[in-house]
PAZAPA-4460 file (N, C-alpha, C; in steps of 0.05 Angstrom, whole numbers, plus 32768, in hexadecimal, padded with zeros to 4 digits):
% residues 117
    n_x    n_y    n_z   ca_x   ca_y   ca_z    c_x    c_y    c_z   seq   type   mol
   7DCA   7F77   7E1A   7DBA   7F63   7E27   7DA0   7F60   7E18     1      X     A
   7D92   7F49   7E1B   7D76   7F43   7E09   7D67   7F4C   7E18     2      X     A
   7D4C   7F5D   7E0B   7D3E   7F56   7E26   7D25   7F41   7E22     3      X     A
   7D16   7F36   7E36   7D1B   7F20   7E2D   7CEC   7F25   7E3B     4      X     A
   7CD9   7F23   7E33   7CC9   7F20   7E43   7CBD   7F11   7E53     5      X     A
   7CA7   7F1C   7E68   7CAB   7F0A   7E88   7C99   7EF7   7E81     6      X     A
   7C90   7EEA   7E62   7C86   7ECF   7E60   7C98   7EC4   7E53     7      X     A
   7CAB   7EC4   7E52   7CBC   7EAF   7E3E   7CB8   7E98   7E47     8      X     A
   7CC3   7E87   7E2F   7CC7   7E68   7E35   7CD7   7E5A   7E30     9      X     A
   7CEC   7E53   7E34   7D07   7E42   7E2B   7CFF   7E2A   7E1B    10      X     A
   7D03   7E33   7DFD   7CF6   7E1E   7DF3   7D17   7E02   7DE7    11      X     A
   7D0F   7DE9   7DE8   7D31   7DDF   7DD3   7D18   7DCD   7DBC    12      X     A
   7D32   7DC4   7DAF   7D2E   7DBD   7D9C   7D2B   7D9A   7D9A    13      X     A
   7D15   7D87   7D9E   7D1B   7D70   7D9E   7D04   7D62   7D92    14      X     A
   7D10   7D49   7D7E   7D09   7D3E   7D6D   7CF7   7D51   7D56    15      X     A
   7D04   7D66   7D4C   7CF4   7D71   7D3A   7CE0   7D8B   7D3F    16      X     A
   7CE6   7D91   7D5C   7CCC   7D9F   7D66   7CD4   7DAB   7D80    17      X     A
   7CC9   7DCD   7D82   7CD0   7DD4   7D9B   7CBE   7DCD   7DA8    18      X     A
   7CCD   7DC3   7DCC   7CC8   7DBF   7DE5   7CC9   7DD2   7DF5    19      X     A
   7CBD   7DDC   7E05   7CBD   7DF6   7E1E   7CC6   7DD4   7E35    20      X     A
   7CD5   7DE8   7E41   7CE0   7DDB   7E51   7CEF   7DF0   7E6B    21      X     A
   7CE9   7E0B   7E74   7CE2   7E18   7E8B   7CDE   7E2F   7E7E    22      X     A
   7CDC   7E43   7E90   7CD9   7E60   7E8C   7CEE   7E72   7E90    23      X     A
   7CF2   7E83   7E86   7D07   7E93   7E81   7D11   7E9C   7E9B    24      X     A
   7CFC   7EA3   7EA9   7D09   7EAF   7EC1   7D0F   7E98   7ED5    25      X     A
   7D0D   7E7D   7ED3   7D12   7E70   7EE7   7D3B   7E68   7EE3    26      X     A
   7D42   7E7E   7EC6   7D5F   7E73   7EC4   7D6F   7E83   7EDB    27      X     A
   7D85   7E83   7EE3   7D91   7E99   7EF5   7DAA   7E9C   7EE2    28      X     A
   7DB3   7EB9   7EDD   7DCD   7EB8   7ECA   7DDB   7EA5   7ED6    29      X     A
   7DF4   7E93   7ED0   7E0A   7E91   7ECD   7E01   7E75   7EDE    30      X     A
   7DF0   7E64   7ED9   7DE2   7E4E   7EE5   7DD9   7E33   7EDC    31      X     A
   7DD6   7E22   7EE3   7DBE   7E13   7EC9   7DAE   7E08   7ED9    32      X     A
   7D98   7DF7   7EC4   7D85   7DE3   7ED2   7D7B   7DD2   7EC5    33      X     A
   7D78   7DBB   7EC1   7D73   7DA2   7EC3   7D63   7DA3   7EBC    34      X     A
   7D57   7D9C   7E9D   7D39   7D8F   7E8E   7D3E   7D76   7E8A    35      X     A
   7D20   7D6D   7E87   7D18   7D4E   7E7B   7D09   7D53   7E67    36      X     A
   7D17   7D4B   7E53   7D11   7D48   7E36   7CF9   7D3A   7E34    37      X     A
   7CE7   7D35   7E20   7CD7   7D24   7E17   7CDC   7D0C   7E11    38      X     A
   7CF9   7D06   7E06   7D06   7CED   7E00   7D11   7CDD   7E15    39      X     A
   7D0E   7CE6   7E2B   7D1F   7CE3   7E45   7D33   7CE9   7E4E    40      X     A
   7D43   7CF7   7E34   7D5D   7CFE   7E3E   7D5C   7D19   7E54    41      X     A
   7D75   7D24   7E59   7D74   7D38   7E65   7D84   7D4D   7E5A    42      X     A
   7D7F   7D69   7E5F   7D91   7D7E   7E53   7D91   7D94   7E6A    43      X     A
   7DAB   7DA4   7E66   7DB5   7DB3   7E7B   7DAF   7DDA   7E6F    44      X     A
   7DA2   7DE6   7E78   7D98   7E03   7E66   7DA8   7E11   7E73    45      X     A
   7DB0   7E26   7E6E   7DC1   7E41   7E7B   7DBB   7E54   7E66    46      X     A
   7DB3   7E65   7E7C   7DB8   7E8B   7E75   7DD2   7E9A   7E7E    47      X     A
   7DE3   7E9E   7E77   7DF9   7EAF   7E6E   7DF3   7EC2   7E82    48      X     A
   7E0A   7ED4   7E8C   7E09   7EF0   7E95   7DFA   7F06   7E83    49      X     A
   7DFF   7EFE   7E66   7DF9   7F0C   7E4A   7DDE   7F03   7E41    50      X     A
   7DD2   7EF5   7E54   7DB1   7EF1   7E4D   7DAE   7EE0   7E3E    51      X     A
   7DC8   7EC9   7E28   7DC8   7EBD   7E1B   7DBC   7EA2   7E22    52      X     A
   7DB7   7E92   7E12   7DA3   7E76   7E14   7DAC   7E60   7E17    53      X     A
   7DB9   7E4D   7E1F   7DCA   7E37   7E14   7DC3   7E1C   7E23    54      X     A
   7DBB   7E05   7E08   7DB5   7DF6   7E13   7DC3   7DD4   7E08    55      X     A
   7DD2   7DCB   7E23   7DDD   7DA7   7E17   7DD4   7D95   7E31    56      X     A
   7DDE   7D81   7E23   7DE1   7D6A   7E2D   7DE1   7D67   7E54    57      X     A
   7DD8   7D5A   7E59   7DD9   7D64   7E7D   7DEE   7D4E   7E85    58      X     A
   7DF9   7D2F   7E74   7E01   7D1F   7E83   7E24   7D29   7E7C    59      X     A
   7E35   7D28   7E93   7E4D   7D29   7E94   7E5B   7D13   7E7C    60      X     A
   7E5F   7D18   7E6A   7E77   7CF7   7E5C   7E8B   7CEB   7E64    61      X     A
   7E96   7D03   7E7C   7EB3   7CF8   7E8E   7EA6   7CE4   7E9E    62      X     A
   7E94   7CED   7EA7   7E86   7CD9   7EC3   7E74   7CCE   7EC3    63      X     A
   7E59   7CC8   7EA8   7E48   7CC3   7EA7   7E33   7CDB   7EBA    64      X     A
   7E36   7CE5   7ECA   7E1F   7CED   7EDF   7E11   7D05   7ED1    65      X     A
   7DF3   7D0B   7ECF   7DED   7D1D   7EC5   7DEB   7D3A   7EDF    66      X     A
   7E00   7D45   7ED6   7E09   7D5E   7EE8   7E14   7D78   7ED7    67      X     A
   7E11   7D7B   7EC2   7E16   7D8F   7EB1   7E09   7DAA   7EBF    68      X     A
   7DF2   7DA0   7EC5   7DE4   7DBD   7EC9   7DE8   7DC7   7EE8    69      X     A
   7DF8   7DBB   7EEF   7DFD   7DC3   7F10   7E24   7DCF   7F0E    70      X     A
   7E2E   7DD0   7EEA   7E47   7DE0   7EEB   7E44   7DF5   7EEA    71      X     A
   7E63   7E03   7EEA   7E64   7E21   7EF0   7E67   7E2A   7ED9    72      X     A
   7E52   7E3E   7ECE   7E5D   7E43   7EB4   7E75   7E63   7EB0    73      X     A
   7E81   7E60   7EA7   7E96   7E74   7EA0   7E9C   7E7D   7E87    74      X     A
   7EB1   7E85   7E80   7EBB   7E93   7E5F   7EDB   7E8A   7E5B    75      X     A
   7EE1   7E85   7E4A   7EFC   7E80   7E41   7F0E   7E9B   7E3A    76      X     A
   7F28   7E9E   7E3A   7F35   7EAF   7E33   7F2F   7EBD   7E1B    77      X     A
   7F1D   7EAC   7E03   7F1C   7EB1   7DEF   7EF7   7EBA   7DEF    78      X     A
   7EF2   7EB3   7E07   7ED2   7EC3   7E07   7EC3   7EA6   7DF8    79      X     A
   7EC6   7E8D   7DFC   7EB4   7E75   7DFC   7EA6   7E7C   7E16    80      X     A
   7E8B   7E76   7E16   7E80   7E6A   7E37   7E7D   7E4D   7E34    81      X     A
   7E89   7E45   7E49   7E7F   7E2B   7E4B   7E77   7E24   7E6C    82      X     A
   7E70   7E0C   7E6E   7E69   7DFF   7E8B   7E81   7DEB   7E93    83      X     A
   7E8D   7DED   7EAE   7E9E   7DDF   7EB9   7E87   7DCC   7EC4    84      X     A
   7E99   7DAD   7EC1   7E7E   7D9C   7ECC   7E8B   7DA0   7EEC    85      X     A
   7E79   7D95   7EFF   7E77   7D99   7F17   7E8D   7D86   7F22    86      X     A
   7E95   7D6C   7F15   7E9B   7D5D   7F21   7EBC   7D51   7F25    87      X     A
   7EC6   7D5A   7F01   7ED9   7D59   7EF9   7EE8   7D73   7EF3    88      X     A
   7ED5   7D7E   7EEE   7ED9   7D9E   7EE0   7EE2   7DA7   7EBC    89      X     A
   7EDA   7D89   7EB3   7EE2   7D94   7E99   7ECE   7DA9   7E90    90      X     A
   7EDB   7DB1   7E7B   7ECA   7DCD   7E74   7EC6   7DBC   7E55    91      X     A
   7EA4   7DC9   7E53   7E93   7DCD   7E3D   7E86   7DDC   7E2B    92      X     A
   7E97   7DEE   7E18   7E89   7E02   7E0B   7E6B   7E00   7E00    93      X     A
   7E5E   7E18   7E0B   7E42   7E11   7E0F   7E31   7E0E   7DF3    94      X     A
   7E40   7E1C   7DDE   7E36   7E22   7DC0   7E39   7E0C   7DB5    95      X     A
   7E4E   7DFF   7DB7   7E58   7DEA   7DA2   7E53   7DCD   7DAE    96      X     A
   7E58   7DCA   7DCB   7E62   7DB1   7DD8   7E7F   7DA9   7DD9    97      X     A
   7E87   7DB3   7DD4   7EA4   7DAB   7DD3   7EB1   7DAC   7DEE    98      X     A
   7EC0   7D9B   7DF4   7ED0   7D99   7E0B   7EE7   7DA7   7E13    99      X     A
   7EF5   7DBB   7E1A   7F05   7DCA   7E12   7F1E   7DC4   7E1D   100      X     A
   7F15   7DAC   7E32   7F33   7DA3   7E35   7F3A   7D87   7E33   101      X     A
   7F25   7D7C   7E24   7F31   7D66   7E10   7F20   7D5F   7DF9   102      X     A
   7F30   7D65   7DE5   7F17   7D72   7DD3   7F18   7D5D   7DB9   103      X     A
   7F1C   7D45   7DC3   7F01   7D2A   7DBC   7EEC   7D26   7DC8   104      X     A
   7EE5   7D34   7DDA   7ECA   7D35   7DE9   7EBE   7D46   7DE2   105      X     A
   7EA4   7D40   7DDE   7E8F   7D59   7DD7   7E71   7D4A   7DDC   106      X     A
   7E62   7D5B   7DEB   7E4C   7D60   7DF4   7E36   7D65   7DDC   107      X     A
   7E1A   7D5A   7DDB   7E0B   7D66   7DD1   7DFD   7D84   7DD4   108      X     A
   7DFD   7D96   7DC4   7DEB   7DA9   7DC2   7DD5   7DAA   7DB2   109      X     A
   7DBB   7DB5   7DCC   7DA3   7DBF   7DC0   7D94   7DD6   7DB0   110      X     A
   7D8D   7DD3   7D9F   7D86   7DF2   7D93   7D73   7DFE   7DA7   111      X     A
   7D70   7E16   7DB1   7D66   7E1A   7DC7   7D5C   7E41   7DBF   112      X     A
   7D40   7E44   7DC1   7D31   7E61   7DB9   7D2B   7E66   7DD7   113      X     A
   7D20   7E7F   7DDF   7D08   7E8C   7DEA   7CEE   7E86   7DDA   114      X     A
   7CD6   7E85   7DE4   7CBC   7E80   7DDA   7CAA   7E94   7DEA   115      X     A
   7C91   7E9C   7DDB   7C7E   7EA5   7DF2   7C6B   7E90   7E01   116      X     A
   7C60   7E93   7E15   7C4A   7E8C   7E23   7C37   7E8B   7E17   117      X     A
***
């Protein structure tokens, strides 16, 4: 496990430059939550059971709706995590974007650090 200190900052990566966009402890493992980008888009963050960082796209492509960060995230047989969206349930490997059960679909991913305070 990382450990991780009690000022972190979830920083991503947009247009060239990191954004803080919550604090570490506001992630819950196996969860996400819903940022607004600077550009207006939106992106979906999750912390892993494994303390890991992962950050995409928040809007569904099956359904348009931005609900990414309200899926369940889980692991594949082969040890992918991804996010089931809420609505349809396709699954989204969280590293890559990839759709894993139809895999002409793929999601954006954010490069995404810890930062200090």
């Amino acid at each position: 496990m990382t450990t991780v200190a009690t000022t972190s900052r979830v920083e991503l990566l947009t247009s060239g430059s990191w954004t803080s966009v919550c604090d570490w402890e506001q992630l819950t493992p196996g969860r996400g939550v819903a940022v607004l980008l600077p550009d207006g888009t939106q992106a979906a963050v999750f912390r892993d059971h494994a303390d890991r960082l992962y950050a995409v796209a928040n809007r569904d492509p099956f359904t348009g709706a931005y609900v990414l960060s309200r899926g369940l995230v889980g692991s594949s047989a082969d040890g992918r995590v991804y996010v089931a969206s809420p609505l349809l349930k396709q699954r989204f490997d969280l590293a890559t974007g990839e759709c894993l059960d139809d895999e002409t679909v793929r999601i954006p991913v954010h490069a995404a650090r810890l930062g200090e305070v």
